[in-house]
FIKE-801905 format. One record per residue: chain; x, y, z of N, C-alpha, C in turn; residue number from 1; residue in one letter. Coordinates in steps of 0.1 Angstrom, whole numbers. Example, Ala and Ser with C-alpha at 12.3 -4.5 7.8 and 13.67 -1.06 7.14 Angstrom:
+------+--------+---------+-------+---------+----------+-------+--------+---------+-------+-----+------+
| unit | n.east | n.north |  n.up | ca.east | ca.north | ca.up | c.east | c.north |  c.up | pos | code |
+------+--------+---------+-------+---------+----------+-------+--------+---------+-------+-----+------+
|    A |    132 |     -57 |    78 |     123 |      -45 |    78 |    132 |     -33 |    78 |   1 |    a |
|    A |    128 |     -22 |    71 |     137 |      -11 |    71 |    129 |       0 |    79 |   2 |    s |
+------+--------+---------+-------+---------+----------+-------+--------+---------+-------+-----+------+
This chain:
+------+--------+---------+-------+---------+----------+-------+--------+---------+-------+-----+------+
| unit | n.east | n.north |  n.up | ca.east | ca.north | ca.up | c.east | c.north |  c.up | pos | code |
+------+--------+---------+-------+---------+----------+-------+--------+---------+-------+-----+------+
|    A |    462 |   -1763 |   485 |     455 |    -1757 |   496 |    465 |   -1748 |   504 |   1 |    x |
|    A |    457 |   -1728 |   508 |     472 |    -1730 |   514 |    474 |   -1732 |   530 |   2 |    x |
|    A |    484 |   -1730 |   535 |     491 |    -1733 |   548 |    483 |   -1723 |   560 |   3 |    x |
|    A |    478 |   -1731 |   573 |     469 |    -1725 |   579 |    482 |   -1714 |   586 |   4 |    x |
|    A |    482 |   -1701 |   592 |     487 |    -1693 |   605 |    485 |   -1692 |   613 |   5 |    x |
|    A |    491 |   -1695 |   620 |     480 |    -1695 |   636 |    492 |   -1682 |   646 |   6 |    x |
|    A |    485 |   -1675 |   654 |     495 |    -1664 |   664 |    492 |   -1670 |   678 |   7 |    x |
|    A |    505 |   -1674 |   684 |     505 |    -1675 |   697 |    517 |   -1670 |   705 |   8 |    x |
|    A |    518 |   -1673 |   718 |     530 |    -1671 |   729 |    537 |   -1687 |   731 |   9 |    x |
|    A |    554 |   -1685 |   730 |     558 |    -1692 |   734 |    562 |   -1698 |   752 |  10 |    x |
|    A |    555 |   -1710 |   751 |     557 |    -1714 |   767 |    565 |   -1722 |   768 |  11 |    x |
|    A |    576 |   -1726 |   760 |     588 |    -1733 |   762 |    596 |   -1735 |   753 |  12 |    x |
|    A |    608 |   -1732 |   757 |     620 |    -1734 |   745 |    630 |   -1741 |   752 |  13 |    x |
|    A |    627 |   -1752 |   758 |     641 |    -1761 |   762 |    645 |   -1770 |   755 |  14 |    x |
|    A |    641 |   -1775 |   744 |     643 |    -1784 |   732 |    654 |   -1774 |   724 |  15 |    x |
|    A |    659 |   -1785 |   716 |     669 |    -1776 |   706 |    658 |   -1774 |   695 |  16 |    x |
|    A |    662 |   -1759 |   688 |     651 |    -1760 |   675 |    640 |   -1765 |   678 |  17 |    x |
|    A |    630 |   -1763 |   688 |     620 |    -1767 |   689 |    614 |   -1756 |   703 |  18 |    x |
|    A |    600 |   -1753 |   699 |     595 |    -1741 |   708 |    580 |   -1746 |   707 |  19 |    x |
|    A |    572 |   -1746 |   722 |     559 |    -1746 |   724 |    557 |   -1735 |   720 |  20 |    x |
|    A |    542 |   -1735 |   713 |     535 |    -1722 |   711 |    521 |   -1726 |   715 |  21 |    x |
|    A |    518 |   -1718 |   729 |     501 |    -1720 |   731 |    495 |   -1707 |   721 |  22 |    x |
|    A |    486 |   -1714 |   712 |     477 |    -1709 |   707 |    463 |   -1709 |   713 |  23 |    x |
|    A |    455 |   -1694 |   712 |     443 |    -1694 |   720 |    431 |   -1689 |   709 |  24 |    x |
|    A |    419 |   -1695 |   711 |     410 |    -1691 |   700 |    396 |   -1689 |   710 |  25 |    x |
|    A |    389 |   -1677 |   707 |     375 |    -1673 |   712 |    365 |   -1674 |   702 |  26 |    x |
|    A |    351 |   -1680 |   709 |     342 |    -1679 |   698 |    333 |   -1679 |   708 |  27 |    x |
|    A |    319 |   -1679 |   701 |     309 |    -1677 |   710 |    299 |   -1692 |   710 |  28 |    x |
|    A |    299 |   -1693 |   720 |     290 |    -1709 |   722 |    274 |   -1710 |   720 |  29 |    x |
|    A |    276 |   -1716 |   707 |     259 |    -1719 |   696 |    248 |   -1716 |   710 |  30 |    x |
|    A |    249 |   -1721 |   719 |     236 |    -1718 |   723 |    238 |   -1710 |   737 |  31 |    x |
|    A |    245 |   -1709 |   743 |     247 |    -1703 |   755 |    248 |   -1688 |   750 |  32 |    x |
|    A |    255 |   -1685 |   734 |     258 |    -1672 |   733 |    267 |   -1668 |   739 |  33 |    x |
|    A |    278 |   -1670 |   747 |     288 |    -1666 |   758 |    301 |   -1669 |   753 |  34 |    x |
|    A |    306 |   -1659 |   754 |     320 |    -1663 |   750 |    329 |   -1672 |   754 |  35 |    x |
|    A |    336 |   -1682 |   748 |     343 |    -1692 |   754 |    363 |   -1692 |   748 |  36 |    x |
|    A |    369 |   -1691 |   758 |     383 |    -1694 |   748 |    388 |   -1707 |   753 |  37 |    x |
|    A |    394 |   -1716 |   743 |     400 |    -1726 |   739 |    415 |   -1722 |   739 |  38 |    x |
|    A |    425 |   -1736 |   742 |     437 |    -1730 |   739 |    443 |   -1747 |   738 |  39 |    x |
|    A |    452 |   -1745 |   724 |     459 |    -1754 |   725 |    476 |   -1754 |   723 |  40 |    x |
|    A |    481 |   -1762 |   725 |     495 |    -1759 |   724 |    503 |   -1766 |   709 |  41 |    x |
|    A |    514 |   -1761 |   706 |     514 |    -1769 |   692 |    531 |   -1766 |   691 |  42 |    x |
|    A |    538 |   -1779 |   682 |     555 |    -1776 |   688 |    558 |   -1773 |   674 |  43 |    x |
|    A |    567 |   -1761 |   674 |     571 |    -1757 |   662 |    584 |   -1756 |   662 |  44 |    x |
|    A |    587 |   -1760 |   651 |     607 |    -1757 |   644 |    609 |   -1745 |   647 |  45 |    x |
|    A |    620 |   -1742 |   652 |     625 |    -1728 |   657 |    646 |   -1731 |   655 |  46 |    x |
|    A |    641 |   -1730 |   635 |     663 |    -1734 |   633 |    672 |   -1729 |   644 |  47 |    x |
|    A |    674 |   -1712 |   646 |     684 |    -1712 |   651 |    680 |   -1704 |   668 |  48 |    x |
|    A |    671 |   -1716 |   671 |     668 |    -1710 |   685 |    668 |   -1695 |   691 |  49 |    x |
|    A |    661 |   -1690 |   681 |     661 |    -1671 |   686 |    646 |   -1671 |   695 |  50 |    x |
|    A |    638 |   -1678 |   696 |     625 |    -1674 |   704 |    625 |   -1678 |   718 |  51 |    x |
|    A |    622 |   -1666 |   729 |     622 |    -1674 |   740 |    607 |   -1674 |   747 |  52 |    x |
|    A |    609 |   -1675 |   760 |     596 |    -1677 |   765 |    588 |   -1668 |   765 |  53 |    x |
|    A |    576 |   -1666 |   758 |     568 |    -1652 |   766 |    567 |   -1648 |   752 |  54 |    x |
|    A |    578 |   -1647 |   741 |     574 |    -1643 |   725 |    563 |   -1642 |   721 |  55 |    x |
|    A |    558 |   -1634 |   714 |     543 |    -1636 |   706 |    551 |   -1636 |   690 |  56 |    x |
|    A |    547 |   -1653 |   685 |     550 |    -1654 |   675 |    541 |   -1661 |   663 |  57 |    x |
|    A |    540 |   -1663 |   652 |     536 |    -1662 |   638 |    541 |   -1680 |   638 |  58 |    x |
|    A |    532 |   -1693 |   636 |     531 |    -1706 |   630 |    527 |   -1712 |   619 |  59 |    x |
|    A |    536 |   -1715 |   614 |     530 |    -1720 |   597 |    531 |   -1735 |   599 |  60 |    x |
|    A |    515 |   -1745 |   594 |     517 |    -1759 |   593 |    531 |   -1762 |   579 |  61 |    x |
|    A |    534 |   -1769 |   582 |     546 |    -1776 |   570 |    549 |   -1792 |   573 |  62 |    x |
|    A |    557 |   -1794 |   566 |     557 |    -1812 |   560 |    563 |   -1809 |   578 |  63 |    x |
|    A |    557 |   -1831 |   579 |     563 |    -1834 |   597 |    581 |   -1832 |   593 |  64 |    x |
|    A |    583 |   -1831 |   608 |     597 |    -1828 |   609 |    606 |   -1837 |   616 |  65 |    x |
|    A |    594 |   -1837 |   629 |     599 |    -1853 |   635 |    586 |   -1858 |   638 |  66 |    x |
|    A |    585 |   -1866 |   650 |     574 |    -1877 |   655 |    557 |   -1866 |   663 |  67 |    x |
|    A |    566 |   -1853 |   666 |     557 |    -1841 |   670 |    554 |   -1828 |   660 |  68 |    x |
|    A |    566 |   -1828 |   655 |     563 |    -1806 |   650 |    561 |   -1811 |   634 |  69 |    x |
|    A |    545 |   -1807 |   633 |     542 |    -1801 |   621 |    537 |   -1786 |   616 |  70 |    x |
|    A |    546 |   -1779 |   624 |     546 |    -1765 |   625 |    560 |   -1757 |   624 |  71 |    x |
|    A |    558 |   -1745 |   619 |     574 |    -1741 |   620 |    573 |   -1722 |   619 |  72 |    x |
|    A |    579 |   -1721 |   629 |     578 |    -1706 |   631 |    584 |   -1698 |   622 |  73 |    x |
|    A |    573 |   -1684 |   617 |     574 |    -1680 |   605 |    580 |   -1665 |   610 |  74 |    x |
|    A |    575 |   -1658 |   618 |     583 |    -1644 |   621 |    572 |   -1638 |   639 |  75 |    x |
|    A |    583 |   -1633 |   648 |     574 |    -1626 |   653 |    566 |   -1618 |   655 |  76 |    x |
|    A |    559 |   -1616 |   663 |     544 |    -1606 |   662 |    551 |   -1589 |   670 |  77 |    x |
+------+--------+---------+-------+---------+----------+-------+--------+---------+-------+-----+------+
């Protein structure tokens, strides 16, 4: 199966090797018809701490890493 990508902005990098990335997704709501956006946040591996806040960057799911990040940042946007 392959590996989902997801593109978001980073909202925190105070963790070592580790970076929030809010991801935001739009769709339109089955019956209202209106557009709605969603946003979730998701903690990704970031090895040698190059991403800071505000980045628009590229998430690839991968094996867990610790107790939270099953994600790991692939390149930025």
């Amino acid at each position: 199966m392959p590996k989902r990508i997801l593109q978001g902005t980073v909202t925190s990098d105070l963790n070592d090797q580790t970076v929030t990335v809010l991801v935001e997704r739009r769709f339109t709501h089955p019956v209202l018809k209106k557009t709605i956006r969603k946003s979730k946040k998701y903690r990704a591996h970031d090895e040698n701490n190059t991403f800071k806040v505000g980045d628009m960057v590229r998430i690839q799911e991968c094996a867990p890493k610790s107790k939270t990040k099953r994600w790991e940042v692939v390149a930025q946007v």
